[in-house]
DRENNUPA-94147 format. One record per residue: z, x, y of N, C-alpha, C, O, CB in turn; residue in three letters. Coordinates in steps of 0.02 Angstrom, whole numbers, plus 50000, padded with zeros to 5 digits. Glycine has a CB too. Example, Ala and Ser with C-alpha at 12.3 -4.5 7.8 and 13.67 -1.06 7.14 Angstrom:
BEGIN
+-------+-------+-------+-------+-------+-------+-------+-------+-------+-------+-------+-------+-------+-------+-------+---------+
|   n_z |   n_x |   n_y |  ca_z |  ca_x |  ca_y |   c_z |   c_x |   c_y |   o_z |   o_x |   o_y |  cb_z |  cb_x |  cb_y | residuo |
+-------+-------+-------+-------+-------+-------+-------+-------+-------+-------+-------+-------+-------+-------+-------+---------+
| 50390 | 50660 | 49716 | 50390 | 50615 | 49775 | 50390 | 50660 | 49835 | 50423 | 50712 | 49834 | 50452 | 50565 | 49776 |     ALA |
| 50354 | 50642 | 49888 | 50357 | 50684 | 49947 | 50394 | 50645 | 50002 | 50402 | 50670 | 50057 | 50286 | 50704 | 49970 |     SER |
+-------+-------+-------+-------+-------+-------+-------+-------+-------+-------+-------+-------+-------+-------+-------+---------+
This chain:
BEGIN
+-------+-------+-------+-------+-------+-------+-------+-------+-------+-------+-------+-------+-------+-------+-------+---------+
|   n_z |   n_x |   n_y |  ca_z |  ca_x |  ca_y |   c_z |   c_x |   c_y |   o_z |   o_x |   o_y |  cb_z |  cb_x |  cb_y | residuo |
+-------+-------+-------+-------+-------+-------+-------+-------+-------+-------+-------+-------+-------+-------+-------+---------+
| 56490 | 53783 | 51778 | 56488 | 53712 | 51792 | 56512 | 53699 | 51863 | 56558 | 53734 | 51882 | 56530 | 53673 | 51741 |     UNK |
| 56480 | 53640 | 51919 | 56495 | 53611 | 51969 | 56573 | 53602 | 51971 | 56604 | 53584 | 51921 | 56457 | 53554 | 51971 |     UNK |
| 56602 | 53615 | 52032 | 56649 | 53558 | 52021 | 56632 | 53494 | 52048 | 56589 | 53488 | 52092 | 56711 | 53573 | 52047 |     UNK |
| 56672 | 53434 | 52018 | 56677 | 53381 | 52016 | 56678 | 53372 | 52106 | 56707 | 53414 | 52140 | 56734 | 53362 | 51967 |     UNK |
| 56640 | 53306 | 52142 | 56630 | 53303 | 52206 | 56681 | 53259 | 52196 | 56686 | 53235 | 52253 | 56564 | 53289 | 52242 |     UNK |
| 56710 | 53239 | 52172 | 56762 | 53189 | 52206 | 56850 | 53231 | 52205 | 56902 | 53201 | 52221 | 56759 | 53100 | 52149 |     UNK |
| 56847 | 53300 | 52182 | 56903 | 53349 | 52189 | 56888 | 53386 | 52245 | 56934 | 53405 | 52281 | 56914 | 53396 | 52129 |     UNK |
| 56812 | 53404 | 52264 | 56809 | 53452 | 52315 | 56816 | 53380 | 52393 | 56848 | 53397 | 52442 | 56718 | 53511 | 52303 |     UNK |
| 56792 | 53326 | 52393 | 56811 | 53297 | 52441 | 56884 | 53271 | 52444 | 56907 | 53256 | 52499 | 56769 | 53255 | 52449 |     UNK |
| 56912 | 53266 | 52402 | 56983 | 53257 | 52398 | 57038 | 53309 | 52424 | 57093 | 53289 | 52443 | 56994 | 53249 | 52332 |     UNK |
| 57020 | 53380 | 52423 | 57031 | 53429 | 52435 | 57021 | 53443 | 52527 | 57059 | 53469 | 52568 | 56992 | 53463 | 52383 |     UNK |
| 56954 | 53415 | 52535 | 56934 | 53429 | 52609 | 56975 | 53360 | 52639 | 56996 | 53365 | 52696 | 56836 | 53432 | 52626 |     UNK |
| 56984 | 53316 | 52615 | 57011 | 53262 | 52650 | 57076 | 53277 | 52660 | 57089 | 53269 | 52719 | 57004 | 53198 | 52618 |     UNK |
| 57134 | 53299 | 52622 | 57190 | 53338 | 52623 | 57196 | 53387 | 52682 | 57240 | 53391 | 52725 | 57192 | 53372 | 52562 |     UNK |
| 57130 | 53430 | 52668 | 57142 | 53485 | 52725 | 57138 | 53462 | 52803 | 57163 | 53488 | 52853 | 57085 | 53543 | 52715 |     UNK |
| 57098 | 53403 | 52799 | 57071 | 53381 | 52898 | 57153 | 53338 | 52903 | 57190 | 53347 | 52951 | 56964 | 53295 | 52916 |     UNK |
| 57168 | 53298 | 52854 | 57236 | 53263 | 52881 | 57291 | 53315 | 52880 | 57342 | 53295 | 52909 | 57262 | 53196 | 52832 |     UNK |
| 57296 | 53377 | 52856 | 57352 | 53416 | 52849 | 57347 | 53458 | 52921 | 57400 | 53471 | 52950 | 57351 | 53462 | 52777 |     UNK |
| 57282 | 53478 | 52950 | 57257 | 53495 | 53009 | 57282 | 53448 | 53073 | 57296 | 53476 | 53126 | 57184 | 53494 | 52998 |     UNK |
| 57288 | 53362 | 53065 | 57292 | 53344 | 53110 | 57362 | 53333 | 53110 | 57388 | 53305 | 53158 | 57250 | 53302 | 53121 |     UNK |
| 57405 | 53357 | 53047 | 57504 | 53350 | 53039 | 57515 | 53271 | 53047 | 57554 | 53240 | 53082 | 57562 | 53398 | 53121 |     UNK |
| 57456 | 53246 | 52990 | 57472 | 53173 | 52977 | 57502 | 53174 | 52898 | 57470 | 53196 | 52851 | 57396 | 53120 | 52985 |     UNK |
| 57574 | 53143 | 52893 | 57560 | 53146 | 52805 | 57522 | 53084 | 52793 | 57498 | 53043 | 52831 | 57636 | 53143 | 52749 |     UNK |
| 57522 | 53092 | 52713 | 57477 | 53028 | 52676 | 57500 | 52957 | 52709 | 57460 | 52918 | 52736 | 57496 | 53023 | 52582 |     UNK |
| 57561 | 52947 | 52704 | 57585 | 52894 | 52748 | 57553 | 52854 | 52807 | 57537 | 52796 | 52820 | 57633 | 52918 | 52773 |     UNK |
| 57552 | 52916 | 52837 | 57543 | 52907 | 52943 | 57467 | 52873 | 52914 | 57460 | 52813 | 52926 | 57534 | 53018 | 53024 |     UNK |
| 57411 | 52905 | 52877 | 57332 | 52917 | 52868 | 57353 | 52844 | 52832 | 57329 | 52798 | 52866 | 57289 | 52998 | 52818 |     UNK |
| 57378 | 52826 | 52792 | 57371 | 52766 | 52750 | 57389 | 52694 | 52821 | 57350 | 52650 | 52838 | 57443 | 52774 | 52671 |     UNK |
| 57464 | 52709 | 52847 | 57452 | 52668 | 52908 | 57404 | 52661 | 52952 | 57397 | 52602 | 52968 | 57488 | 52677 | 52941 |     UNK |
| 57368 | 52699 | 52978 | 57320 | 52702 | 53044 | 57254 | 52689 | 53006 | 57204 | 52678 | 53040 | 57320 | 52782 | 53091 |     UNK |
| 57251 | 52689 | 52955 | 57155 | 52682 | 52912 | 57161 | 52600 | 52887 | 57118 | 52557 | 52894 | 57136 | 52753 | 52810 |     UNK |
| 57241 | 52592 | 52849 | 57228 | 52520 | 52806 | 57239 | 52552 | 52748 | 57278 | 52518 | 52715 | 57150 | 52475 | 52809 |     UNK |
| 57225 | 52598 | 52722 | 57205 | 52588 | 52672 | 57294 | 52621 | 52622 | 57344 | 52653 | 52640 | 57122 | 52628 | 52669 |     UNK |
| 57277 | 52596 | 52572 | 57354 | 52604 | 52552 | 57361 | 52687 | 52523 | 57313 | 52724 | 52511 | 57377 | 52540 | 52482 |     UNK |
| 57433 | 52705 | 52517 | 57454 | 52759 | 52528 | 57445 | 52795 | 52444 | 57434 | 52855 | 52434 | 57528 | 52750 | 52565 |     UNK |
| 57452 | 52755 | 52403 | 57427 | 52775 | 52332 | 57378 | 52784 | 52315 | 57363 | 52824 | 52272 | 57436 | 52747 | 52291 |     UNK |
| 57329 | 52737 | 52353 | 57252 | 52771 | 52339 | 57237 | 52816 | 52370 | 57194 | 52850 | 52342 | 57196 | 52735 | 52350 |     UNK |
| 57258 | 52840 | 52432 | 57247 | 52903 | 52487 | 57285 | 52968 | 52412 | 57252 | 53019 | 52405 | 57316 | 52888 | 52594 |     UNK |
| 57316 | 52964 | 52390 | 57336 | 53014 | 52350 | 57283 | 53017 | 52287 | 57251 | 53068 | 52274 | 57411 | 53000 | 52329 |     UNK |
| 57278 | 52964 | 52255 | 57212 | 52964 | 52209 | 57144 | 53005 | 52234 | 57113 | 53052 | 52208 | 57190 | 52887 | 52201 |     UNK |
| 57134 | 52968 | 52294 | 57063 | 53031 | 52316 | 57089 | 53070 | 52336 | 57039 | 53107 | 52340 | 57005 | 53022 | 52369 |     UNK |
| 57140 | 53110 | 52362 | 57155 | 53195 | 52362 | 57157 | 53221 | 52296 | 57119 | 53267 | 52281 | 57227 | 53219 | 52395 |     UNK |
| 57194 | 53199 | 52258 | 57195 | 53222 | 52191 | 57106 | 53220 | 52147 | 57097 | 53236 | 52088 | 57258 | 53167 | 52153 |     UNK |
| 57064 | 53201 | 52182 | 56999 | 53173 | 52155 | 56991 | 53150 | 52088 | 56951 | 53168 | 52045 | 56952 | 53217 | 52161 |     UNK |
| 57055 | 53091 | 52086 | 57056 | 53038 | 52041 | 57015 | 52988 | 52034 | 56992 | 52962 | 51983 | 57102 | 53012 | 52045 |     UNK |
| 57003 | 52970 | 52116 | 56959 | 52907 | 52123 | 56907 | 52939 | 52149 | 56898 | 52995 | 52172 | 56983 | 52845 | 52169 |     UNK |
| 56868 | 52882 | 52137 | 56793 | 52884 | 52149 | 56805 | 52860 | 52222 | 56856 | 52828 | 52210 | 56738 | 52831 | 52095 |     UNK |
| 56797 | 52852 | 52288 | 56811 | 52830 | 52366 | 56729 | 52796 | 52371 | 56674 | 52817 | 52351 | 56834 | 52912 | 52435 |     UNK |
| 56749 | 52737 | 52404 | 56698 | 52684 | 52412 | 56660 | 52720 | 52491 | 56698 | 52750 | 52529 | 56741 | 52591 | 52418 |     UNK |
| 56584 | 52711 | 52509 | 56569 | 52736 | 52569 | 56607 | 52708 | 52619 | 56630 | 52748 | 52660 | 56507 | 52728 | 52582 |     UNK |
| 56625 | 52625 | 52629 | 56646 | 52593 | 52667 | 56735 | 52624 | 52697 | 56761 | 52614 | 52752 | 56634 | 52525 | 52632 |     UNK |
| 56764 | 52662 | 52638 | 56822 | 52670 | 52653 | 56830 | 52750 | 52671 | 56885 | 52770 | 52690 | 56864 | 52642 | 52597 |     UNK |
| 56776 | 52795 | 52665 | 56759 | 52851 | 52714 | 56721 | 52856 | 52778 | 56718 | 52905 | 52814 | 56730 | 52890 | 52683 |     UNK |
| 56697 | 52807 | 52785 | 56685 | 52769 | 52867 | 56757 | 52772 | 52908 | 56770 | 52799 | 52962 | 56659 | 52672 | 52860 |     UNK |
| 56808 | 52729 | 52855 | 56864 | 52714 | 52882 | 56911 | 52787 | 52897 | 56936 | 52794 | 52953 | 56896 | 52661 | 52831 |     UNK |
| 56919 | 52839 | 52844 | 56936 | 52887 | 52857 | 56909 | 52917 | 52905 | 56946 | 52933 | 52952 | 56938 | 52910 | 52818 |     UNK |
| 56844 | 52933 | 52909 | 56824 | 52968 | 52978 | 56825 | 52950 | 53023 | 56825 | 52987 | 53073 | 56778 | 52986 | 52989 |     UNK |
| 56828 | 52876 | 53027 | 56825 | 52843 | 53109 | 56940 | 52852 | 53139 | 56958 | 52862 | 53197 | 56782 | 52708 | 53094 |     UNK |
| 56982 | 52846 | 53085 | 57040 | 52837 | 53076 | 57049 | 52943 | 53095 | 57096 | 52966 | 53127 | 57058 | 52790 | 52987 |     UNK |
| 57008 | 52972 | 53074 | 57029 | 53059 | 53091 | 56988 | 53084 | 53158 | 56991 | 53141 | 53181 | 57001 | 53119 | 53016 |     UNK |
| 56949 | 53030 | 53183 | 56902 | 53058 | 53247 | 56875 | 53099 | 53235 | 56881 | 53148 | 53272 | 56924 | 53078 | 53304 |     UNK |
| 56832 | 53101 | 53179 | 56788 | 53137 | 53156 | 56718 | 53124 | 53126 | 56711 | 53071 | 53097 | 56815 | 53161 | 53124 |     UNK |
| 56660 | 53171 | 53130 | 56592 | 53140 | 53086 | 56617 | 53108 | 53027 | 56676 | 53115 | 53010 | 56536 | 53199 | 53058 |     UNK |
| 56591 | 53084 | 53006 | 56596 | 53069 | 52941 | 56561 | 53132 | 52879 | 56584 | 53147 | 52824 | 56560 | 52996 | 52941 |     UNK |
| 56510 | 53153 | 52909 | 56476 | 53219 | 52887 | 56538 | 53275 | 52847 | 56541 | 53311 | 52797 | 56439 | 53260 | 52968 |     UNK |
| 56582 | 53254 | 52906 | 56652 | 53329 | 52907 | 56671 | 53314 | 52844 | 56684 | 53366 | 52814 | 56737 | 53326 | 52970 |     UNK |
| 56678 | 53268 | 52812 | 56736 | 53238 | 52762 | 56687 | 53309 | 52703 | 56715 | 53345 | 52661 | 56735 | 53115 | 52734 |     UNK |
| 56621 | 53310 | 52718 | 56587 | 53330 | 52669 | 56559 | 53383 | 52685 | 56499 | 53385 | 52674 | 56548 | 53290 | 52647 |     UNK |
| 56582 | 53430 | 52708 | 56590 | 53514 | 52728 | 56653 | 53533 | 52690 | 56711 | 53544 | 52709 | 56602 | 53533 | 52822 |     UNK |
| 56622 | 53534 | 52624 | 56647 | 53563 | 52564 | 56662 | 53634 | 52558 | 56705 | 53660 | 52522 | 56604 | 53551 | 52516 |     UNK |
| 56603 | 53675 | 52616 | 56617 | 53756 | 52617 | 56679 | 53782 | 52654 | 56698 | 53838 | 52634 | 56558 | 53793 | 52652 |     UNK |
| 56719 | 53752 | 52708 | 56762 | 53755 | 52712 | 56813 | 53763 | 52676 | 56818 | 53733 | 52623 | 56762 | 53732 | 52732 |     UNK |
| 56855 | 53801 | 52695 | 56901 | 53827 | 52645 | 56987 | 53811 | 52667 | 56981 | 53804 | 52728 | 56883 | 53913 | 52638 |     UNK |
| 57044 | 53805 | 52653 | 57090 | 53799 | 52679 | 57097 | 53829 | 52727 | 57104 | 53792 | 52777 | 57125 | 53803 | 52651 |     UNK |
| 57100 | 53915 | 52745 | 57120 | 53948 | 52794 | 57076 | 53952 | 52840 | 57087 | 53995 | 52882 | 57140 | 54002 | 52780 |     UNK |
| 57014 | 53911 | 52847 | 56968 | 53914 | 52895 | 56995 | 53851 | 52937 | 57037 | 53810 | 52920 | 56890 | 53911 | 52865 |     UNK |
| 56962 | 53854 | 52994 | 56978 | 53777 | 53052 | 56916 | 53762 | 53058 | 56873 | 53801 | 53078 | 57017 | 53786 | 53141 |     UNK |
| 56903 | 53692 | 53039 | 56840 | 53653 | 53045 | 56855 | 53648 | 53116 | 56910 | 53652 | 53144 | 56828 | 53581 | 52998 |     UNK |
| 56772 | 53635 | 53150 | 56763 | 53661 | 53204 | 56743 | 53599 | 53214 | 56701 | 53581 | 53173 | 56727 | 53722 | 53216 |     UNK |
| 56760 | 53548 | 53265 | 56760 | 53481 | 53270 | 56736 | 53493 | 53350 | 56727 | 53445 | 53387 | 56836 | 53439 | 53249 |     UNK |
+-------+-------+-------+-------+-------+-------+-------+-------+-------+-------+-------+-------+-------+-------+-------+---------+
């Protein structure tokens, strides 16, 4: 069975903010968006609206594409 896309982007979203040595906090201040739901989509609890992964990628200076380079793996460095 798949895994679930809203654990593997939750997972990659974790890894680009842990990359840039933002905690959930810093990412919840600088996006808007609040700091409990930023933990819900890492944990891939929530379902994340398109409008508020615009906000993440534009908030990490990144594609938005990146959020969803799932093959990446922790010990790799997305190549930005």
């Amino acid at each position: 069975m798949r895994e679930d896309p809203r654990v593997l982007f939750g997972r990659r979203l974790a890894q680009l903010r842990r990359e840039n040595g933002w905690s959930q906090e810093k990412l919840s201040l600088e996006s808007g968006i609040a700091r409990s739901y930023l933990g819900g989509v890492e944990r891939g609890q929530r379902n994340i609206a398109l409008v508020n992964i615009c906000r993440l990628a534009e908030t990490l200076r990144i594609p938005m594409a990146e959020l969803f380079n799932f093959s990446q793996r922790p010990e790799q460095k997305a190549k930005r």
